[in-house]
C-alpha positions as CSV (number, residue, x, y, z in Angstrom):
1,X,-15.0,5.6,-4.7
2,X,-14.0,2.3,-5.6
3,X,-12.7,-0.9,-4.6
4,X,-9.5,-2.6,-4.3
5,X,-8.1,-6.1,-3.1
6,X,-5.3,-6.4,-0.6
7,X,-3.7,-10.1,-1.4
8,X,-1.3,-9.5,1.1
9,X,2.4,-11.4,1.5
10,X,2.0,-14.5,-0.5
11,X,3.8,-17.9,0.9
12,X,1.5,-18.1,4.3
13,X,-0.2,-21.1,3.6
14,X,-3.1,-20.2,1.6
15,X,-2.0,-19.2,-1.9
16,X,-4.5,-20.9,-4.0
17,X,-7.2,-19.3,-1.9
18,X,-5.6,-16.1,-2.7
19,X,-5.8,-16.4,-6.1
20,X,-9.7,-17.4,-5.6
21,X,-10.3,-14.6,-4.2
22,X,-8.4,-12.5,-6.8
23,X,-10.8,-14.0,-9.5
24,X,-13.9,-13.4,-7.4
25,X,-12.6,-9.6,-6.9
26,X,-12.0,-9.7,-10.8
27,X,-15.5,-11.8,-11.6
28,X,-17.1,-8.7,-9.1
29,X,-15.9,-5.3,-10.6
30,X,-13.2,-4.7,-8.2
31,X,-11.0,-1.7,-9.6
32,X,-7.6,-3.1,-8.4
33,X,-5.6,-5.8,-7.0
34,X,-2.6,-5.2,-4.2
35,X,0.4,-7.6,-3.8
36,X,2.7,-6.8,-1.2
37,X,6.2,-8.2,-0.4
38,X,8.7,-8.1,2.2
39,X,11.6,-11.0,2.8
40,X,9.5,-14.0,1.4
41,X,7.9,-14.2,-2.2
42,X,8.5,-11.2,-4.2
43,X,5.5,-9.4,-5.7
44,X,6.6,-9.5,-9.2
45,X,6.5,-13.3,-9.4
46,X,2.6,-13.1,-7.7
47,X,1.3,-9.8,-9.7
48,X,2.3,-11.9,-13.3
49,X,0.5,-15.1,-11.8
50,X,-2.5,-13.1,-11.1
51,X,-2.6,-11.0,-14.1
52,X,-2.4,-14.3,-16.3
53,X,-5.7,-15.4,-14.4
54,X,-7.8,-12.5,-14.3
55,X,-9.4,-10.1,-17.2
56,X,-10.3,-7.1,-16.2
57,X,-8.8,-6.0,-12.9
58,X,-5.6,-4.0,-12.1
59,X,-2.7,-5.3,-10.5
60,X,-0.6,-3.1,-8.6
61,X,2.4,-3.9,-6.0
62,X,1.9,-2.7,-2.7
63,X,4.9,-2.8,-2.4
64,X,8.0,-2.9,-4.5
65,X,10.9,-2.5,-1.9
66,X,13.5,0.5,-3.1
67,X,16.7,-0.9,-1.6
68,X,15.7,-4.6,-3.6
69,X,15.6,-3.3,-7.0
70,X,17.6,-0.3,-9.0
71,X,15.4,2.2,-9.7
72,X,15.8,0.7,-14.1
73,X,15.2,-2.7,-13.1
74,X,12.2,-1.5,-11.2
75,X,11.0,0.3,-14.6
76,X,12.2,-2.8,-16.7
77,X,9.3,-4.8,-14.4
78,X,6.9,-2.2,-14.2
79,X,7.2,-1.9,-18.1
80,X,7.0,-5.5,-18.3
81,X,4.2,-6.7,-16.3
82,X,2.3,-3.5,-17.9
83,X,2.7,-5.2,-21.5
84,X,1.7,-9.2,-19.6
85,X,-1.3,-7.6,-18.1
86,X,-2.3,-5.6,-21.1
87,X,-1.7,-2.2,-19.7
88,X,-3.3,-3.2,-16.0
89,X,-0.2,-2.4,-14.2
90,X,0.1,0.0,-10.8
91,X,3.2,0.5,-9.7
92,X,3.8,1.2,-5.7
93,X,7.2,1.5,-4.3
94,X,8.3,2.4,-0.6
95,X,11.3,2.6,1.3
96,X,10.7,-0.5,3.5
97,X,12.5,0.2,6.9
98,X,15.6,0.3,8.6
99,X,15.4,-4.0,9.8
100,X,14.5,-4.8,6.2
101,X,16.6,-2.1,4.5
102,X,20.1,-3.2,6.1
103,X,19.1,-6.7,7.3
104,X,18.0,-7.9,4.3
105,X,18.9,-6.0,1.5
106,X,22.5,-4.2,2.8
107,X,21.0,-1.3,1.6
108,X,21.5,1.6,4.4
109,X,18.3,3.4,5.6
110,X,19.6,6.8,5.1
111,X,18.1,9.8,3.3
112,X,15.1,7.7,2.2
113,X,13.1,10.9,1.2
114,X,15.6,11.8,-1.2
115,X,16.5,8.7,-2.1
116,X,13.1,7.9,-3.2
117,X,12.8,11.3,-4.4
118,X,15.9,10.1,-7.4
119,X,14.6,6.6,-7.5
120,X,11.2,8.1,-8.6
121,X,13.0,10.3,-11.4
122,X,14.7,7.7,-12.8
123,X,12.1,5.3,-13.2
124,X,9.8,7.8,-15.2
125,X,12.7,9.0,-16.8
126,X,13.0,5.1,-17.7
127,X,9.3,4.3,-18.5
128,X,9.7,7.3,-20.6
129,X,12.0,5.6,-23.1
130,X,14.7,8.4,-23.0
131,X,17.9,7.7,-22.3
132,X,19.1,7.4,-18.7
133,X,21.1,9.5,-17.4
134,X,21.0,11.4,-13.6
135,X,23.3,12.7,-11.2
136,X,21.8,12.7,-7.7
137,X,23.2,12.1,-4.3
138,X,22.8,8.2,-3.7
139,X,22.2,7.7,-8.1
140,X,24.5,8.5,-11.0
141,X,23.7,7.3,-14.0
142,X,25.7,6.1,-16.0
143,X,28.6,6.1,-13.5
144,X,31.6,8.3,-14.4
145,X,35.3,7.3,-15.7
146,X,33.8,4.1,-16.6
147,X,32.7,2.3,-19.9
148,X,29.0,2.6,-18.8
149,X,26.7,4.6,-21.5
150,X,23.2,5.9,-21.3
151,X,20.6,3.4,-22.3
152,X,17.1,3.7,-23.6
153,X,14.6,0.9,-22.6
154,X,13.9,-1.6,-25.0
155,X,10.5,-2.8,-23.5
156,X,7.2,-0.6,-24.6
157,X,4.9,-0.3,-22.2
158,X,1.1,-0.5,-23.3
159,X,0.5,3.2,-21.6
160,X,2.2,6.6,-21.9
161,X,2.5,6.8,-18.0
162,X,2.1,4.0,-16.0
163,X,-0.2,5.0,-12.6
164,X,2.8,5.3,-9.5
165,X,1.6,5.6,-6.3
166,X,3.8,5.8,-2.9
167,X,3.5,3.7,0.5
168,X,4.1,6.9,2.7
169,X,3.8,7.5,6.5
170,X,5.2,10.7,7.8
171,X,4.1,14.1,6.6
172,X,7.4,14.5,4.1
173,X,7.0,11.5,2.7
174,X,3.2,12.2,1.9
175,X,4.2,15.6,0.8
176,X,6.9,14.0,-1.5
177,X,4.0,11.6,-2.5
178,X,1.8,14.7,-3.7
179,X,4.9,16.3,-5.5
180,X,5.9,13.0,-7.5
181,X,3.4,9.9,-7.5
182,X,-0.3,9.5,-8.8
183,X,-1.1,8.0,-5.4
184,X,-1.2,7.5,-1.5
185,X,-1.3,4.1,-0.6
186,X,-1.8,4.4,3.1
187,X,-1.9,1.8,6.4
188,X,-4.7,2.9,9.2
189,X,-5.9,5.5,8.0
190,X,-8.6,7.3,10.1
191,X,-11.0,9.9,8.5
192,X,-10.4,12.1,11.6
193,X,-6.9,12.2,10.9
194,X,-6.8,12.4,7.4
195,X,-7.2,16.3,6.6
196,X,-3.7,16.5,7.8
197,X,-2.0,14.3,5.9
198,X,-4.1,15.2,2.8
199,X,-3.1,18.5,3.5
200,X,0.5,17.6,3.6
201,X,-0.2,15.5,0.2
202,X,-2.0,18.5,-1.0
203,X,1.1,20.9,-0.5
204,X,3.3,18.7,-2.3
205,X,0.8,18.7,-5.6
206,X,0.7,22.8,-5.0
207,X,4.6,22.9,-5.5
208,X,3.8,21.2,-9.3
209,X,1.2,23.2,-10.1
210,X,-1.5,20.2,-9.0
211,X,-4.4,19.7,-7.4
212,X,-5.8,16.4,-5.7
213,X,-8.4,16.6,-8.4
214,X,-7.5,13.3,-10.2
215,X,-5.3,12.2,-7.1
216,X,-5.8,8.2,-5.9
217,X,-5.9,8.1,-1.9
218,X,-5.7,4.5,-1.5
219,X,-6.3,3.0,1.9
220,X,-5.7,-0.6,3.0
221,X,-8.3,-1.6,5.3
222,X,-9.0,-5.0,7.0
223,X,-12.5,-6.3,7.0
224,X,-14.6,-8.1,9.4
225,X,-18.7,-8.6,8.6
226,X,-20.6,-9.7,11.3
227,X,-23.4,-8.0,14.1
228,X,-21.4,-7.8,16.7
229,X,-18.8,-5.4,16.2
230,X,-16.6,-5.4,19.2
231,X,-16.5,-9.4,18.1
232,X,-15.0,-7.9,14.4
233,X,-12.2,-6.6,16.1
234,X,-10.8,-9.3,17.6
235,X,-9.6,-11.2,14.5
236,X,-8.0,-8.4,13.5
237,X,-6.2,-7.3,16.8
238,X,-2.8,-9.4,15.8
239,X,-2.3,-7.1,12.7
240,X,-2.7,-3.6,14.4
241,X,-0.3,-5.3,17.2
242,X,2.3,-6.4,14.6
243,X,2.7,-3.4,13.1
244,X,2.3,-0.8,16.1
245,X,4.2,-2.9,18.3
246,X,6.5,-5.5,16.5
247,X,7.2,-3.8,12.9
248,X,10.5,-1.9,13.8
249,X,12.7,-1.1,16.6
250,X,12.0,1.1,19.8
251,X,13.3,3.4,18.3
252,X,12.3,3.9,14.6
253,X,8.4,2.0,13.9
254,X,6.9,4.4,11.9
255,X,3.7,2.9,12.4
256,X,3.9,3.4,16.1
257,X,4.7,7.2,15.6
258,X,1.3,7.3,13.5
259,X,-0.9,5.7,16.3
260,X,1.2,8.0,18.3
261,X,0.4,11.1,15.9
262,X,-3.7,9.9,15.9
263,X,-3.4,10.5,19.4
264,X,-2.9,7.0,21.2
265,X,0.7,7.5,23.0
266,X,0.4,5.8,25.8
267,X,-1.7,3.0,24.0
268,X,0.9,2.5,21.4
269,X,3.5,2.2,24.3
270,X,1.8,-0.4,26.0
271,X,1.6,-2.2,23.2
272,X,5.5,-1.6,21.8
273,X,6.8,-2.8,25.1
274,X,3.9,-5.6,25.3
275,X,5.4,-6.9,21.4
276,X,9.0,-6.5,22.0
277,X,8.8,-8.6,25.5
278,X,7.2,-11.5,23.5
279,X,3.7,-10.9,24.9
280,X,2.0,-11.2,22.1
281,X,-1.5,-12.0,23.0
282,X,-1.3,-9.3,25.4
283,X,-0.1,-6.5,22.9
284,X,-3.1,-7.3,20.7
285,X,-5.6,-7.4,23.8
286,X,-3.6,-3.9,24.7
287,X,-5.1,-2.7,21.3
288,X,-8.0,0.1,22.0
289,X,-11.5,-1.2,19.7
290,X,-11.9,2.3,18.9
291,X,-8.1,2.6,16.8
292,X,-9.1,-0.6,15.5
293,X,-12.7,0.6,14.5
294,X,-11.4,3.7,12.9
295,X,-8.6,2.6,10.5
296,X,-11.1,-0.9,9.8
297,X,-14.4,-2.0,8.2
298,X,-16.4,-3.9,10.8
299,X,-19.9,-4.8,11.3
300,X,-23.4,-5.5,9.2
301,X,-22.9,-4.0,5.3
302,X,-25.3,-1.2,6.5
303,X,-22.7,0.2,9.1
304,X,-20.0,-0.7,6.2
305,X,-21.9,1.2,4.2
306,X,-22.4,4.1,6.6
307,X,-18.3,3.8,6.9
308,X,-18.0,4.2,3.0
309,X,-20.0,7.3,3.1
310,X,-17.9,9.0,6.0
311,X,-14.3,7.6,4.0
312,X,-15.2,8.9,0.6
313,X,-16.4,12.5,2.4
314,X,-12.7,12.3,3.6
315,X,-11.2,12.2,0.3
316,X,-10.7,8.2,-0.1
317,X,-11.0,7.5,-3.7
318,X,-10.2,3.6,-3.7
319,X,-10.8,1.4,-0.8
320,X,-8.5,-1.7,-0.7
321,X,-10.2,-4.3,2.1
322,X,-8.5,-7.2,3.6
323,X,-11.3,-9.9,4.0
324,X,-10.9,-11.6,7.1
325,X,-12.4,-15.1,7.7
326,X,-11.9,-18.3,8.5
327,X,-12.8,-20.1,5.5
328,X,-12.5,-19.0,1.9
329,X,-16.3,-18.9,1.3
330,X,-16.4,-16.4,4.1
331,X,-13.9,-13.9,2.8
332,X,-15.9,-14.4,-0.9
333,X,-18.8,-13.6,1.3
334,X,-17.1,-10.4,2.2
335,X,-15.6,-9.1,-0.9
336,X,-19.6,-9.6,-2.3
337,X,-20.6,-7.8,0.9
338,X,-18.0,-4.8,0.1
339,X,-19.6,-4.1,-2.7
340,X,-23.2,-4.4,-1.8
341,X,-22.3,-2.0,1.2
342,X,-20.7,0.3,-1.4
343,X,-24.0,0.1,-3.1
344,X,-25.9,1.1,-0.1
345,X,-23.9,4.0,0.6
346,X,-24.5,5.7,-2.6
347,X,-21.0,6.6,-3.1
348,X,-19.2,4.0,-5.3
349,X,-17.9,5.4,-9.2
């Protein structure tokens, strides 16, 4: 197993300590570093930022949004920032949701298995350097009747095949992951929930002839050092809130329906209703420790390290922490701690 470096959304105040801690995760070994983006900076701009300060580590987008870039100006930056970085590139896409999708980018949320399933196609086809040309259901390339042509990418990328990975939820999305993508890059994940959406990854890699041998699962985990471990959670409450509660409507949070899948429905209720009636502080207080202590690392770098062992055992192949401290020193502390922990537990690559 190794380790990875969630950056997070950029533009909330501490950017430079971002980048800080980007070196330090370079100067330290770390195997990858994640930049998200959602309607505020855009990844692209952050990932070739990063890339231009760093040596040795990855970059990867965690994620690009689908309905904010065609699927050949997505490959025109992935084959891009692959060539600035010097073939460090990872490129993760995912639908977004329904608020973003139509709020923000006009794009409808409809079909967004197979629409991800074309988008997909096209960019390897892209990457590829063949000349473009598809006909799907929500992408036809070129269009018809029209003085369009197919084109060929002019950009070479460093690599034959740049590493894709998908941001997937449901179990066909992570199926569709298996079939088409490199990668999982997953949100609370639990090792006693994983076998079933490995195994849902694991039938989409049987349909092309794959195994997960060679497979990245790549959870993002937040990360909290300190002896008393009930204390850990706390800083981290807001996030699990956010998401479970706040990131979606009543209807469709996909996050909730996985809380709801890990077997806390009426926790994931409480805490819905708690975020979308503006009780903030009581949504996150409504958040069970034990949810937060599975899908987290918390605690002394020997029960990190003890976590480690248990993740890897349950197929986890990168772990991407989220320090979380109140001072930039102390999240340094903890990316140093990461990997001493991963030390301990006998189980880093």
């Amino acid at each position: 197993m190794k380790l990875g470096l969630n950056m997070g959304y950029w533009g909330m105040g501490n950017d430079a300590d971002n980048l800080e801690l980007a070196k330090e995760a370079d100067r330290l070994g770390y195997d990858v570093a994640w930049v998200a983006e959602a309607y505020g900076s855009d990844a692209v701009s952050i990932l070739s930022w990063v890339a231009a300060q760093t040596t040795r580590i990855d970059i990867g987008s965690a994620i690009f949004q689908i309905p904010g870039r065609t699927p050949a100006n997505c490959a025109m930056t992935a084959a891009t920032l692959d060539s600035l970085s010097g073939g460090r590139f990872r490129l993760g896409i995912g639908v977004s949701g329904p608020q973003v999708s139509e709020g923000w980018h006009g794009v409808r949320f409809d079909k967004p298995l197979q629409r991800t399933r074309e988008y997909i196609d096209i960019v390897n086809l892209a990457l590829s350097r063949e000349k473009v040309r598809y006909d799907g259901q929500h992408y036809v390339l070129p269009l018809p009747d029209g003085p369009g042509k197919a084109l060929q990418l002019t950009v070479h990328p460093v690599r034959d095949h740049i590493p894709t990975y998908l941001a997937a939820v449901g179990p066909k999305n992570l199926e569709l992951t298996g079939e088409k993508f490199d990668g999982w890059l997953a949100i609370f994940y639990s090792p006693d929930y994983a076998h079933e959406s490995l195994a849902s990854i694991s039938s989409g890699r049987t349909k092309v002839g794959k195994t997960l041998e060679g497979f990245d699962v790549v959870p993002s985990m937040p990360m909290v050092v300190g002896d008393d471990v009930r204390a850990c959670a706390d800083p981290i409450r807001w996030y699990a809130a956010l998401y479970v509660g706040g990131m979606g409507s009543r209807e469709k949070n996909f996050y909730n329906q996985l809380a709801v899948r890990m077997g806390y429905d009426e926790a994931a209720k409480t805490i819905q209703d708690l975020y979308l009636d503006r009780k903030y502080d009581d949504a996150a207080a409504a958040v069970p420790f034990e949810f937060l202590d599975q899908t987290a690392l918390l605690g002394s770098k020997e029960r990190m390290a003890e976590r480690m062992q248990v993740l890897a055992a349950s197929g986890v192949t990168t772990l991407t922490v989220s320090p979380a401290a109140p001072t930039l020193d102390g999240r340094k502390d903890a990316l140093r701690t990461a990997v001493e922990a991963l030390e301990l537990s006998g189980v880093g690559s």
